[in-house]
C-alpha positions as semicolon CSV with decimal commas, in nm:
position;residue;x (nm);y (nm);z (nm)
1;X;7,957;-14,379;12,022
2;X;7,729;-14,457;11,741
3;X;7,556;-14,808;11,686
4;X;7,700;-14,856;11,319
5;X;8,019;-14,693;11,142
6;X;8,020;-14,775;10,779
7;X;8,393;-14,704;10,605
8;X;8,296;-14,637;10,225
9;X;8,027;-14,405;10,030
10;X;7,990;-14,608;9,711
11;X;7,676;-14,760;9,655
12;X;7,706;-15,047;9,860
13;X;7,797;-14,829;10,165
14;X;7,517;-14,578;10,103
15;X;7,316;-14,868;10,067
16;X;7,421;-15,011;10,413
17;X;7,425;-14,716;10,600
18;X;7,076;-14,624;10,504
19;X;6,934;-14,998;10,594
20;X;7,077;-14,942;10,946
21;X;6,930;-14,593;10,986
22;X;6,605;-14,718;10,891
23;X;6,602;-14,968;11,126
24;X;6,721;-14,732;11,402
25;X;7,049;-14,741;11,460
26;X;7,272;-14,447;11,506
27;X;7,486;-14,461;11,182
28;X;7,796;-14,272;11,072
29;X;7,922;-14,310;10,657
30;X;8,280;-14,237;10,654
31;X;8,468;-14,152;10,331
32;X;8,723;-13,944;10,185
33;X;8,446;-13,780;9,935
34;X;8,164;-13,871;10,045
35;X;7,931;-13,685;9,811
36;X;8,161;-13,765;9,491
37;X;8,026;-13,860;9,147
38;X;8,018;-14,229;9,136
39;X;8,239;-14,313;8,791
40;X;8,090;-14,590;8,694
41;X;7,775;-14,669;8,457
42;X;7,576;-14,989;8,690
43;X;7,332;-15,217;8,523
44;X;7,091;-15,467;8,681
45;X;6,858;-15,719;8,568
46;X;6,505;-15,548;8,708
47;X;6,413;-15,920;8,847
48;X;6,725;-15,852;9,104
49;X;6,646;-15,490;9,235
50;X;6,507;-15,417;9,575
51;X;6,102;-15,338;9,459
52;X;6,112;-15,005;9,624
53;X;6,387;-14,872;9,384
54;X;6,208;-14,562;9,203
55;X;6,171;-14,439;8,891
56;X;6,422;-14,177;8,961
57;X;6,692;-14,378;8,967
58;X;6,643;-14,566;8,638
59;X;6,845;-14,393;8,354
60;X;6,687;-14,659;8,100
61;X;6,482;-14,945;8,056
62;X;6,581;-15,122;7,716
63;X;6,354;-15,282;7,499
64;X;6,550;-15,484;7,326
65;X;6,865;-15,715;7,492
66;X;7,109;-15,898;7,271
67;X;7,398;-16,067;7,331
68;X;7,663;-16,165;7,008
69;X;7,872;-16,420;6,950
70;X;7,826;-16,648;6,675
71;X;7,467;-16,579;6,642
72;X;7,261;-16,290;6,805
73;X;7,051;-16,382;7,063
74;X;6,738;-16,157;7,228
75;X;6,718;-16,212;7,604
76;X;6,343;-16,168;7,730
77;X;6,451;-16,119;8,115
78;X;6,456;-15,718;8,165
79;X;6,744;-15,543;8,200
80;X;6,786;-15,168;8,375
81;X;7,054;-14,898;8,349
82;X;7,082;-14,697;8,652
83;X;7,077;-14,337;8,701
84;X;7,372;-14,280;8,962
85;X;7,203;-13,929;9,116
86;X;6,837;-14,076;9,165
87;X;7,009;-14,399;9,337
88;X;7,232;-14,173;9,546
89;X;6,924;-13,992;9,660
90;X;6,743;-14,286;9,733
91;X;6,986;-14,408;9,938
92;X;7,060;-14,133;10,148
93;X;6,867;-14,168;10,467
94;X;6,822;-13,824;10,683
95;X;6,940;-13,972;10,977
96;X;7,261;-14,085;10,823
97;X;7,577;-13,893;10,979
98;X;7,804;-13,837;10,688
99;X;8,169;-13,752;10,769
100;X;8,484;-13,695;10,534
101;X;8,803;-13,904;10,602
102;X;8,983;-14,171;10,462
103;X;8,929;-14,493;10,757
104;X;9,295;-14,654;10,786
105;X;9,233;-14,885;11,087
106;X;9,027;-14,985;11,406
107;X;9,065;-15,127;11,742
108;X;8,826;-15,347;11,885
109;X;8,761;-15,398;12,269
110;X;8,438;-15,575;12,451
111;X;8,191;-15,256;12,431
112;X;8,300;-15,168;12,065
113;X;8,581;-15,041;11,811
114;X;8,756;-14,759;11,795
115;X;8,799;-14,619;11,404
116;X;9,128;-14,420;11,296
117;X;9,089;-14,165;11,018
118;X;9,442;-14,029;10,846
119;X;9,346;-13,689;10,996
120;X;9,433;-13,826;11,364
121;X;9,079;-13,833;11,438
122;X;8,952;-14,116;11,593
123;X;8,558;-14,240;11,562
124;X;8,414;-14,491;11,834
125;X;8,144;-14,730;11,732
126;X;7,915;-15,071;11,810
127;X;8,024;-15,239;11,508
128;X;8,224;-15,091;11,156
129;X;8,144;-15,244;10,819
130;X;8,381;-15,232;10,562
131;X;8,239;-15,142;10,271
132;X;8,592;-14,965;10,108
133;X;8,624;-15,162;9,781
134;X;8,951;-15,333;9,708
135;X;9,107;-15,116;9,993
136;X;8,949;-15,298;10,218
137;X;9,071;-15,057;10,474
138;X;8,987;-15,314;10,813
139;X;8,936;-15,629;10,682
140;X;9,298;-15,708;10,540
141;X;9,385;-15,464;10,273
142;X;9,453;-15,505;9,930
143;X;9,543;-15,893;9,842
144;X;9,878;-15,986;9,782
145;X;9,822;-16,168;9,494
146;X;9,672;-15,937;9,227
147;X;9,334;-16,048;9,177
148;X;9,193;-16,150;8,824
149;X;8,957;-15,809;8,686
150;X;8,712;-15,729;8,466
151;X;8,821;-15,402;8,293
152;X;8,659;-15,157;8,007
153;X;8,737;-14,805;7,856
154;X;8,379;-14,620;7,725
155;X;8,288;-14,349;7,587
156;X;7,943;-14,148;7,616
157;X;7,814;-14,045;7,298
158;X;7,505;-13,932;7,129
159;X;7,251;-14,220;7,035
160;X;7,199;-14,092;6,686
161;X;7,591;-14,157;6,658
162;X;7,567;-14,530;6,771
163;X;7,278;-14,605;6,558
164;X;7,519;-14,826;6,354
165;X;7,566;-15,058;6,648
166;X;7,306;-15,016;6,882
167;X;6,937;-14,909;6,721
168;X;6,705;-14,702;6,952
169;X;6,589;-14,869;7,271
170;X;6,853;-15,140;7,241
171;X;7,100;-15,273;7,492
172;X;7,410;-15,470;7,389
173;X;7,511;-15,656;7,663
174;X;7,865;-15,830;7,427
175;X;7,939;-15,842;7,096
176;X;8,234;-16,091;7,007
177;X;8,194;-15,993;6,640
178;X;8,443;-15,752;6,402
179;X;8,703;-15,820;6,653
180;X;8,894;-15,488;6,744
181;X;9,258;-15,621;6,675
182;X;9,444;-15,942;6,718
183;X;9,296;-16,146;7,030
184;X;9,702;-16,215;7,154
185;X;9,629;-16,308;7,502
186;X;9,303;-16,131;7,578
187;X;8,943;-16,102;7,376
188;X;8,796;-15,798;7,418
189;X;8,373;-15,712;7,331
190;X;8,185;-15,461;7,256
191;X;7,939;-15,312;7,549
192;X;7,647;-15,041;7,472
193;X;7,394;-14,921;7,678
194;X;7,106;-14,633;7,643
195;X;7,195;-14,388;7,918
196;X;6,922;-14,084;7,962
197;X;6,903;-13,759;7,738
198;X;6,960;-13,917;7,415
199;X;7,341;-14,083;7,543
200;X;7,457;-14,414;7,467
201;X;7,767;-14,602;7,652
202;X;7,970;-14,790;7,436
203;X;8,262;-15,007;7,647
204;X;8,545;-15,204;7,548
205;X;8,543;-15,483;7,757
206;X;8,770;-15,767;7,907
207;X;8,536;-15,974;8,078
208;X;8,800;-16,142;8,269
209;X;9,190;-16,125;8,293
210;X;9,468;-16,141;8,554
211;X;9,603;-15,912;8,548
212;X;9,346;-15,636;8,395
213;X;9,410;-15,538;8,056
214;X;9,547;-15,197;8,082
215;X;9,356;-14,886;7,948
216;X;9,513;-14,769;7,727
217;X;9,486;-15,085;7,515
218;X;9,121;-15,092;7,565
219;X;9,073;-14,720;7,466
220;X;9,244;-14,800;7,092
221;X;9,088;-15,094;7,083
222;X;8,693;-14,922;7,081
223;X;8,823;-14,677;6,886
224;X;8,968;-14,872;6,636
225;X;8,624;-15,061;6,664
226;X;8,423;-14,774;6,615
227;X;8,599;-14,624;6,356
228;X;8,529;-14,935;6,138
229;X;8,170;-14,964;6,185
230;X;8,132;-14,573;6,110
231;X;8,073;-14,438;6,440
232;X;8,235;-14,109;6,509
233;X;8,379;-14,022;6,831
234;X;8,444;-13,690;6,780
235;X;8,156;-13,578;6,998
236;X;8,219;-13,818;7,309
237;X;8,080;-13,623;7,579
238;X;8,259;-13,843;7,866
239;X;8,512;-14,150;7,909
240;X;8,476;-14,398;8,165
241;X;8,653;-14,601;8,319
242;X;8,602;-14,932;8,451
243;X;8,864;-15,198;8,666
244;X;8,611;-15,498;8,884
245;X;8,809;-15,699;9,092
246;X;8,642;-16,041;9,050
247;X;8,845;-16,284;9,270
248;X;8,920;-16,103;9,596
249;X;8,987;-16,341;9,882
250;X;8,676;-16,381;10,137
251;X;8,742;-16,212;10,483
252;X;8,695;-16,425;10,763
253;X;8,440;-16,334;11,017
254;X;8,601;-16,044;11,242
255;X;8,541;-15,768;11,456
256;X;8,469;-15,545;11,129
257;X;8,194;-15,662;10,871
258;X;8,300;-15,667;10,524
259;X;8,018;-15,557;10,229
260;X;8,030;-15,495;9,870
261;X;8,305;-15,561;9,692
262;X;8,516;-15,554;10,003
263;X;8,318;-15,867;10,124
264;X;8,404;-16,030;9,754
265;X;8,029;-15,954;9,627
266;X;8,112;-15,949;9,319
267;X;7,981;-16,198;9,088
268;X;8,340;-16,373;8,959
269;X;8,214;-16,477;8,571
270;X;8,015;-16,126;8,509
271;X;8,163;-15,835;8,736
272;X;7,860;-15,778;8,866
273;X;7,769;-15,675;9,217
274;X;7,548;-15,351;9,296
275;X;7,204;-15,522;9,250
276;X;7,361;-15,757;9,515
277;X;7,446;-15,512;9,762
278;X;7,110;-15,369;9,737
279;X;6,949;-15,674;9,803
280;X;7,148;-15,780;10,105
281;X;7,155;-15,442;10,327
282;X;6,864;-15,504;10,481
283;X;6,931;-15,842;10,591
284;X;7,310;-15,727;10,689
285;X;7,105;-15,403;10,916
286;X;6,866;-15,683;11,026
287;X;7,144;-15,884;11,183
288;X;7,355;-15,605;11,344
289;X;7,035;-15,453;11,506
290;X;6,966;-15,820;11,643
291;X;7,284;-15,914;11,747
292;X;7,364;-15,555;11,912
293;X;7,093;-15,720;12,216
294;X;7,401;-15,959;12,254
295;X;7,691;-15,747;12,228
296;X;7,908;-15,569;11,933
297;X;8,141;-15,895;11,870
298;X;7,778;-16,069;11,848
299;X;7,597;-15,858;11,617
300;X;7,966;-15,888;11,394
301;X;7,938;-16,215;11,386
302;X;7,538;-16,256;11,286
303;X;7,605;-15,961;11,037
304;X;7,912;-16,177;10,817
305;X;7,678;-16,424;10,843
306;X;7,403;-16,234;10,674
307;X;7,629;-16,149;10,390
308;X;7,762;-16,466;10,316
309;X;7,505;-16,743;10,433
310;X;7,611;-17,108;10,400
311;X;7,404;-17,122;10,057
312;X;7,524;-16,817;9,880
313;X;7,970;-16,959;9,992
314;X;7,863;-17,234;9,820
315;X;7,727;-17,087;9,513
316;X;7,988;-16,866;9,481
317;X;8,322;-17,141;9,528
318;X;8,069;-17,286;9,186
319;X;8,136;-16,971;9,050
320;X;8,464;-16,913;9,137
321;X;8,530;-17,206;8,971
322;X;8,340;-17,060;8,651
323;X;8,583;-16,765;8,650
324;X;8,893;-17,033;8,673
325;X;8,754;-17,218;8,375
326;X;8,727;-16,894;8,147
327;X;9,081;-16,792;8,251
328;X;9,201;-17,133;8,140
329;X;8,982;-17,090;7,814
330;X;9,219;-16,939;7,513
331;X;9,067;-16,630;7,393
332;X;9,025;-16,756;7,062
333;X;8,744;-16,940;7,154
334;X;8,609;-16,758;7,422
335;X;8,342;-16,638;7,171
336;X;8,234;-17,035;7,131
337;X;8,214;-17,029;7,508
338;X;7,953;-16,768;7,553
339;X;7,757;-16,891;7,242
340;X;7,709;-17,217;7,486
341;X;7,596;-16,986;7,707
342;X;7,337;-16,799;7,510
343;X;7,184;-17,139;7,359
344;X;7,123;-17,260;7,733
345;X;6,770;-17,217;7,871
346;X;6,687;-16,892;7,998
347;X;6,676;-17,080;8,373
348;X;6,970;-17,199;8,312
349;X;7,089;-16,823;8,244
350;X;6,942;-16,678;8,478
351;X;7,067;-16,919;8,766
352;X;7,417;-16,851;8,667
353;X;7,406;-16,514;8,618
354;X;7,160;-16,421;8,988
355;X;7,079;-16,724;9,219
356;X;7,353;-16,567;9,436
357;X;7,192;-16,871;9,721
358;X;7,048;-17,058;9,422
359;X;7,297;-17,379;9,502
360;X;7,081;-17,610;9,247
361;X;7,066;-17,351;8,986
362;X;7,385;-17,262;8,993
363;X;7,570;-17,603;8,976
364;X;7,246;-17,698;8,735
365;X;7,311;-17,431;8,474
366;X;7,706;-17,506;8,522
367;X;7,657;-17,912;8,412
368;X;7,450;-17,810;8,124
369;X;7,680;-17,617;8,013
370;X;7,919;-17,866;8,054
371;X;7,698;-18,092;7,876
372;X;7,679;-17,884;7,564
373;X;8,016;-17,817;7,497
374;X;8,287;-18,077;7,305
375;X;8,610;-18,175;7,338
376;X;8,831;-18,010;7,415
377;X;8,656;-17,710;7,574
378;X;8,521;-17,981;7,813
379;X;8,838;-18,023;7,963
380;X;8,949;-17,662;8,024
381;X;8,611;-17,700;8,198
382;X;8,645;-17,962;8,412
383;X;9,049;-17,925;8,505
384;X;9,115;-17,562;8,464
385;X;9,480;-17,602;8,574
386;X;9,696;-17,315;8,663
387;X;9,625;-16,949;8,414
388;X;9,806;-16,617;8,417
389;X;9,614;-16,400;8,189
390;X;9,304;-16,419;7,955
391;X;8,994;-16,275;7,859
């Protein structure tokens, strides 16, 4: 029996797995690939990032920030693009155990639980942590109800191509402007990122729509997009793929400890949620190892706790609220939403968009908002009312 299994080899598993090593507890990462290419492109702002995250696992640091929607604005705050391999690496602690298998259930009994794999084979441990995505293989499974999502279609091209949109050193973190086809019942922008060796990111994005706008309507629309500014995508060297589940129910406190996007990490308004994981690990390792003195349901219980403390449950109901209000906003004038946003002061921002246990921040940043926008937008703010689709 090991001290910690953890079901899941994204980042936020490698990132849990390797807190728990580190403190020294016997630690097995289950997952069906566990050495796989991570798909998606993640971003942080720097201020978020444990300070021990090296070099090596920065793909760029942009110079230059703006955000677009009636006006372009420059945000100071510092913004990273992360290289997937140096991250990998610097989460992969030696004492880690990895194993390949896809986790399907668990039992749990008074001295521990008892993991199935598909294979038959079965995998005892102190405590499991969940950190499977929107599998959520043992803390519920995938929600009934389909969750609202943030989804995008990319392409990786070369920077001298993008120069039209996105000059050198320059992130774009949405553009709302030359509108890539008729809004109907979702606005889509226009994400671009520097990656390393002279690549660029560009995204077609739905910031937020239940369900997710499919792909294929997101690929025409950035290629319809790029084809009228005069940027060819005849030399895309990748696509990506992206599809964030931003309203997953929270699992209760259990036997098995949720994490990542599993737990419902993700930031509902922005998609957001590796810098978060990061961040957290530690405290989530801290807990088990602590609570293990007092048993495995013990150090379960201390360890939920550690992910969601009272402060950050309430900060994020604020935000899930956030996420309702977009929904409920048409997506004609979701671009007048986010120029609100942009005019607010950068504290204001920067509550919103981090303070994941920033309770005054958060509901601070939210009434200014509030404040600055008119009839009727105030209303879909206040009473969002029931929504199907949007954004």
């Amino acid at each position: 029996m090991v001290d910690v299994l953890v079901a899941g080899g994204g980042p936020a598993g490698w990132a849990v797995a390797a807190s728990c090593a580190a403190r020294g507890l016997s630690t097995t990462l289950v997952d069906e690939d566990p050495w796989r290419d991570w798909p998606a492109t993640y971003a942080a702002w720097a201020d978020e990032l444990p300070a021990d995250l090296p070099a090596a696992a920065v793909a760029a640091r942009p110079a230059v920030v703006r955000a677009v929607a009636a006006a372009d604005h420059r945000i100071t705050r510092e913004y990273l693009v992360l290289r997937n391999a140096g991250l990998r690496d610097h989460l992969t602690h030696p004492d880690v155990r990895v194993r390949a298998g896809r986790v399907v259930g668990a039992e749990h009994g008074r001295s521990g639980s008892t993991v199935r794999l598909a294979d038959g084979h079965r995998l005892a441990a102190a405590v499991v942590v969940d950190a499977s995505g929107v599998r959520r293989a043992l803390t519920g499974g995938r929600p009934r109800r389909p969750p609202a999502e943030q989804t995008a279609a990319g392409l990786v091209l070369p920077a001298t191509a993008v120069y039209p949109v996105l000059g050198p050193g320059e992130a774009l973190l949405m553009d709302w402007t030359h509108p890539a086809g008729p809004a109907g019942d979702a606005a889509t922008f226009l994400y671009a990122v520097p990656l390393a060796a002279g690549r660029v990111l560009v995204e077609e994005t739905s910031l937020a729509r239940r369900p997710g706008l499919p792909r294929e309507v997101l690929r025409d629309r950035l290629r319809m997009r790029l084809g009228a500014l005069g940027v060819p995508v005849a030399d895309a060297m990748a696509e990506e793929h992206v599809r964030i589940p931003l309203d997953l129910p929270l699992p209760r406190p259990g036997r098995a400890v949720p994490f990542g996007v599993a737990a419902g990490m993700v930031h509902p308004a922005t998609g957001y949620h590796v810098a978060s994981a990061l961040r957290t690990a530690p405290a989530v390792a801290a807990a088990v190892a602590t609570g293990l003195r007092h048993g495995p349901a013990a150090a379960a219980r201390v360890a939920w706790h550690a992910v969601w403390p009272p402060a950050a449950l309430a900060v994020h109901a604020l935000r899930r609220r956030g996420l309702a209000a977009l929904l409920a906003v048409p997506p004609r004038e979701v671009p007048a939403f986010f120029e609100l946003f942009f005019r607010l002061a950068e504290d204001h921002q920067r509550a919103y968009l981090s303070g994941r246990t920033d309770l005054a921040g958060t509901a601070g940043a939210m009434a200014a908002l509030f404040a600055a926008a008119g009839w009727p937008l105030r209303g879909r703010l206040a009473w969002p009312g029931p929504h199907r689709t949007h954004r």
